[in-house]
FISEKOL-16318 format. One line per field, with one value per residue: x, y, z of N, C-alpha, C in turn; residue in three letters; residue number from 1. Coordinates in steps of 0.001 Angstrom, whole numbers, plus 500000, padded with zeros to 6 digits. Layout:
REM residues N
nu (X / ...);
nv (Y / ...);
nw (Z / ...);
cau (X / ...);
cav (Y / ...);
caw (Z / ...);
cu (X / ...);
cv (Y / ...);
cw (Z / ...);
residu (ALA / ...);
num (NUM / ...);
END
This chain:
REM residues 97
nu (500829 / 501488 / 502393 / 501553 / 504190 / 506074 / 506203 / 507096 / 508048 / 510377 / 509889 / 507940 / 507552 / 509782 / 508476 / 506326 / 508041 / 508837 / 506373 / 504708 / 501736 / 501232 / 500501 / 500777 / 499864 / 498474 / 500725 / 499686 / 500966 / 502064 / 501351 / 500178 / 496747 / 495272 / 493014 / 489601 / 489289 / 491601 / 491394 / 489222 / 490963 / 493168 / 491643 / 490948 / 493420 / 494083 / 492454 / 492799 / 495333 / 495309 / 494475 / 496931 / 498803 / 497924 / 498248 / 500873 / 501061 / 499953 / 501701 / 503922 / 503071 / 501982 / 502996 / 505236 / 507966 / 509816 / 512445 / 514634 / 516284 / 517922 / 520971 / 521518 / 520476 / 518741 / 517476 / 516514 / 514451 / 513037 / 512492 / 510271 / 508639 / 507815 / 506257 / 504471 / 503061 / 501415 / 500238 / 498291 / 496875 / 495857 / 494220 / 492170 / 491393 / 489470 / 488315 / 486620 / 483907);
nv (498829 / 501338 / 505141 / 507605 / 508449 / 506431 / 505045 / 503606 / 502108 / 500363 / 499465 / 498427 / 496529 / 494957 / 493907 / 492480 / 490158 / 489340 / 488285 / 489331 / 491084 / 494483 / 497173 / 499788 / 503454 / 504795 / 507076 / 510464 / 512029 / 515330 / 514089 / 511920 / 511778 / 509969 / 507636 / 507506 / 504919 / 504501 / 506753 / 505449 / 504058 / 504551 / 505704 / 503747 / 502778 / 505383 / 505372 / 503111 / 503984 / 505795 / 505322 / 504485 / 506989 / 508903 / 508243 / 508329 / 510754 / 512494 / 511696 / 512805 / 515862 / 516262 / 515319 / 515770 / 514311 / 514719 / 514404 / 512122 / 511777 / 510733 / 509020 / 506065 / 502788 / 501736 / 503360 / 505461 / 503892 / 503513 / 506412 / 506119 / 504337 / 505177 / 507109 / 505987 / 504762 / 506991 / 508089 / 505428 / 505794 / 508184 / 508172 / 506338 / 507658 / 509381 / 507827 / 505896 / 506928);
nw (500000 / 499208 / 498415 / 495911 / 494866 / 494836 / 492942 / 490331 / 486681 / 487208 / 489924 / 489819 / 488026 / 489188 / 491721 / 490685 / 489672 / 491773 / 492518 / 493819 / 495147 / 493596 / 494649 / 494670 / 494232 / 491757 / 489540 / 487994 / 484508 / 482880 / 480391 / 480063 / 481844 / 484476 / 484135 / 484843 / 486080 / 487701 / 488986 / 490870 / 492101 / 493048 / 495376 / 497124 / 497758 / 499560 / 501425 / 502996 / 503551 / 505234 / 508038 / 509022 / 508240 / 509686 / 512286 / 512378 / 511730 / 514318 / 516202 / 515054 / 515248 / 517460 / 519431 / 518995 / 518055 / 515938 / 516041 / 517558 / 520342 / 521796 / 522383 / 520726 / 520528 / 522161 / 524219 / 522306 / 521162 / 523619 / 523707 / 521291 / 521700 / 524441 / 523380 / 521793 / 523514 / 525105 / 522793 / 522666 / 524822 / 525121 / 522815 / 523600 / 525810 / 524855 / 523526 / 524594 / 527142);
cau (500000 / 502231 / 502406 / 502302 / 505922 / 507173 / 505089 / 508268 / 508151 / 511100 / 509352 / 506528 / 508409 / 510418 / 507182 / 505884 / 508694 / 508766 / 505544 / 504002 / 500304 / 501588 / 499527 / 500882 / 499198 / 499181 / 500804 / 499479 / 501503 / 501371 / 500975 / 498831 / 496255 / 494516 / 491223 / 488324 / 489419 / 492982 / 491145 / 489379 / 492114 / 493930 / 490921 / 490559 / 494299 / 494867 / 491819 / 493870 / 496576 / 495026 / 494992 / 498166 / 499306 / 497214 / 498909 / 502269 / 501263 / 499932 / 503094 / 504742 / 502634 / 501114 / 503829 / 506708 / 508395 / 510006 / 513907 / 514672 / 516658 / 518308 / 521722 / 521638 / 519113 / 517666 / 517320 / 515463 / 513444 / 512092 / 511330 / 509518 / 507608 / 506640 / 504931 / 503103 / 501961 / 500719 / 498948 / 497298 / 496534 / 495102 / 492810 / 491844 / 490545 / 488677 / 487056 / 485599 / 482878);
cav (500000 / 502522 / 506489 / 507491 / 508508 / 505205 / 504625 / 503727 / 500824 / 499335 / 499285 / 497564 / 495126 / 493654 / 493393 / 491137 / 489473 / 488461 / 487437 / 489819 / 492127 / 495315 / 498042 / 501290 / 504323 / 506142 / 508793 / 510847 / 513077 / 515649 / 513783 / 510920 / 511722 / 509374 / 507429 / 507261 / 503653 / 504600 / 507403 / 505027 / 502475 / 505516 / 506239 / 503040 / 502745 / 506340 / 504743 / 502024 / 504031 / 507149 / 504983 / 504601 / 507881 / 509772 / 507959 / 509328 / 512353 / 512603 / 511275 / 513692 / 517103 / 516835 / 514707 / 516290 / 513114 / 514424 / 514228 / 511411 / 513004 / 510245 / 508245 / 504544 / 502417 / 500870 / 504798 / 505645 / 502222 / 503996 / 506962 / 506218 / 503405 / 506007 / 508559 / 505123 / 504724 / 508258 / 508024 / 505360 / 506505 / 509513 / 508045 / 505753 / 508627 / 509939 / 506722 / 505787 / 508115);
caw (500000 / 498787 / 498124 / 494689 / 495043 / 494743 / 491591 / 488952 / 486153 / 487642 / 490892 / 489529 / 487588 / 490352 / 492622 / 489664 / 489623 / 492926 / 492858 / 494864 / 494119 / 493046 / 495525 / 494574 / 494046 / 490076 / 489430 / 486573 / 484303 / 482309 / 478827 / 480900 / 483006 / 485293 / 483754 / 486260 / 486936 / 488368 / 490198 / 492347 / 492725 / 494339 / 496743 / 497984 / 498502 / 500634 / 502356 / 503313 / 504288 / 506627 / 509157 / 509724 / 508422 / 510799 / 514021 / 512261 / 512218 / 515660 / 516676 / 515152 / 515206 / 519024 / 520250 / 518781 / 517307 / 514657 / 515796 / 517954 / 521558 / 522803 / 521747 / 521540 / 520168 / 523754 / 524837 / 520850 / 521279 / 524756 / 523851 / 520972 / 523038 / 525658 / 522660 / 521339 / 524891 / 525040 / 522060 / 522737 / 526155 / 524922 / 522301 / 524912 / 526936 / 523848 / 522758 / 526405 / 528509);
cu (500881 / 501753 / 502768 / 503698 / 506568 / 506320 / 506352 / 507412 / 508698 / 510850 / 508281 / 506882 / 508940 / 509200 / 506248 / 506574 / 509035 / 507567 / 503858 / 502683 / 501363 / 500399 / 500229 / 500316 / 499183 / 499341 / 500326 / 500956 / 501440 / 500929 / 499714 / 498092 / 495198 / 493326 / 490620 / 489084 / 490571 / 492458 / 490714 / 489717 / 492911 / 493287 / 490924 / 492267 / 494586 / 493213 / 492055 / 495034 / 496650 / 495169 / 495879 / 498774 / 498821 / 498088 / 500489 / 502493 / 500913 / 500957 / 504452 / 504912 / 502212 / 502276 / 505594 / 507807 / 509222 / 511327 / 513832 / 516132 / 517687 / 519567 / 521672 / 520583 / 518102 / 516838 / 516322 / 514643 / 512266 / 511328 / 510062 / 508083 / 506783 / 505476 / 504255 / 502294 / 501078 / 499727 / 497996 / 496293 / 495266 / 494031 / 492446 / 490934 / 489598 / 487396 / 485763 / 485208 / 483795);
cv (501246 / 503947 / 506356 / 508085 / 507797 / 504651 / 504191 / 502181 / 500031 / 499147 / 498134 / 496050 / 494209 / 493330 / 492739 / 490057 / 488385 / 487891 / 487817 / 491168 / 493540 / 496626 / 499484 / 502038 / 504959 / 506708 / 509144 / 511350 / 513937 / 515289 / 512625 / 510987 / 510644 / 508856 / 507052 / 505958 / 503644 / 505582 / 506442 / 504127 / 503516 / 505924 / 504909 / 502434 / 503620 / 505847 / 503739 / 502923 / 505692 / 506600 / 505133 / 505885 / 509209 / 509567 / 508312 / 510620 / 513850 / 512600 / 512131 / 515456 / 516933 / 516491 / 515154 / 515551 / 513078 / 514392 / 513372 / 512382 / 512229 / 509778 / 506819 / 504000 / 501845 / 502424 / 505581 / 505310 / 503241 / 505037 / 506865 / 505143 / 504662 / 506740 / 507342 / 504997 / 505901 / 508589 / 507092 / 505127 / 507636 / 508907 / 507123 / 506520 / 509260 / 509348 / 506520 / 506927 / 508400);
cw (500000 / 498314 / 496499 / 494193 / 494475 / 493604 / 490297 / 488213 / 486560 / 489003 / 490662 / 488936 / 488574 / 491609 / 492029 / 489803 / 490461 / 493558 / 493676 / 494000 / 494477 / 494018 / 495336 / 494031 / 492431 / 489884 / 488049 / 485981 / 483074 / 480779 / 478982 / 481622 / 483513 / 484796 / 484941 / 486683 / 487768 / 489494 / 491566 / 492963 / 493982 / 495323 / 497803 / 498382 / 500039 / 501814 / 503483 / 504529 / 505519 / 507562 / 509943 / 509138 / 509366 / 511803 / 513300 / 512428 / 513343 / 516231 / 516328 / 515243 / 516632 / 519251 / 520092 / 518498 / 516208 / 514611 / 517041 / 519466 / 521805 / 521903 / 522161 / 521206 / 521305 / 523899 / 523487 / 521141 / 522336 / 524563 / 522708 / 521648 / 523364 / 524338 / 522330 / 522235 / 525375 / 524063 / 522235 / 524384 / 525752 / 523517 / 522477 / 525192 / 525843 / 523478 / 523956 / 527100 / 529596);
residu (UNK / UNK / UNK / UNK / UNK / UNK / UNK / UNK / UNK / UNK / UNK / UNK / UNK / UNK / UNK / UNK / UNK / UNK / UNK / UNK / UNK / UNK / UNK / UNK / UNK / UNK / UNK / UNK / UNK / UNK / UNK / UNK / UNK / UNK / UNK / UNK / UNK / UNK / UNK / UNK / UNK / UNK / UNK / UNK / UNK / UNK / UNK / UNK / UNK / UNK / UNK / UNK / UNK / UNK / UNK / UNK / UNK / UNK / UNK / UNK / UNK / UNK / UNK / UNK / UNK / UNK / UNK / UNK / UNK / UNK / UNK / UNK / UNK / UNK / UNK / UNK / UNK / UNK / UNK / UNK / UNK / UNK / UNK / UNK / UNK / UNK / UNK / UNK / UNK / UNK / UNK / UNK / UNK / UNK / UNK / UNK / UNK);
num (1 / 2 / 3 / 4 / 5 / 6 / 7 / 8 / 9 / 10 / 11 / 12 / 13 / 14 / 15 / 16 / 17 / 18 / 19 / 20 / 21 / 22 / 23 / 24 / 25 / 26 / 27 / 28 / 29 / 30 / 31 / 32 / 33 / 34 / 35 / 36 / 37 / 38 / 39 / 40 / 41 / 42 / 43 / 44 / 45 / 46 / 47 / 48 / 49 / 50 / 51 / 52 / 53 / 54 / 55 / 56 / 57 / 58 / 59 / 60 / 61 / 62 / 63 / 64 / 65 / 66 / 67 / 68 / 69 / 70 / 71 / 72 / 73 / 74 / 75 / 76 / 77 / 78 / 79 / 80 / 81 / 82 / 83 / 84 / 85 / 86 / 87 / 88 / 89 / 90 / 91 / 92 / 93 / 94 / 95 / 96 / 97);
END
């Protein structure tokens, strides 16, 4: 479930190759644009993928996440732990009365 970013031929090719479904997004451009049917291959991908880019960007707009503080991967590991535990702490307290 990829960004259309990572949209190349030779992307696509070797994720044939190996066998695997092909889930990336289409990019248009400007000599090709987009037929209805690519539009809503791309909706029901970024559908797919709000989920989880939402709790990134909680994680990194409330929580402040976006440079890592510590040296040492045990001391990284923790703090990003603690902000997962804070988030879902806090939409915890959101979901429940």
């Amino acid at each position: 479930w990829a960004d259309a970013a990572y949209d190349t031929h030779a992307r696509r090719a070797r994720l044939k190759a190996e066998g695997k479904k092909v889930r990336i997004a289409r990019r248009p451009n400007k000599h090709h644009p987009l037929p209805e049917r690519l539009k809503r291959y791309n909706r029901l991908i970024a559908r797919r993928r709000a989920a989880v880019e939402t709790t990134f960007a909680t994680l990194k707009n409330r929580m402040k996440l976006t440079t890592i503080r510590y040296v040492g991967l045990a001391k990284a590991a923790a703090q990003v732990t603690m902000a997962a535990i804070a988030f879902n702490m806090r939409r915890n307290a959101a979901i429940t009365p």
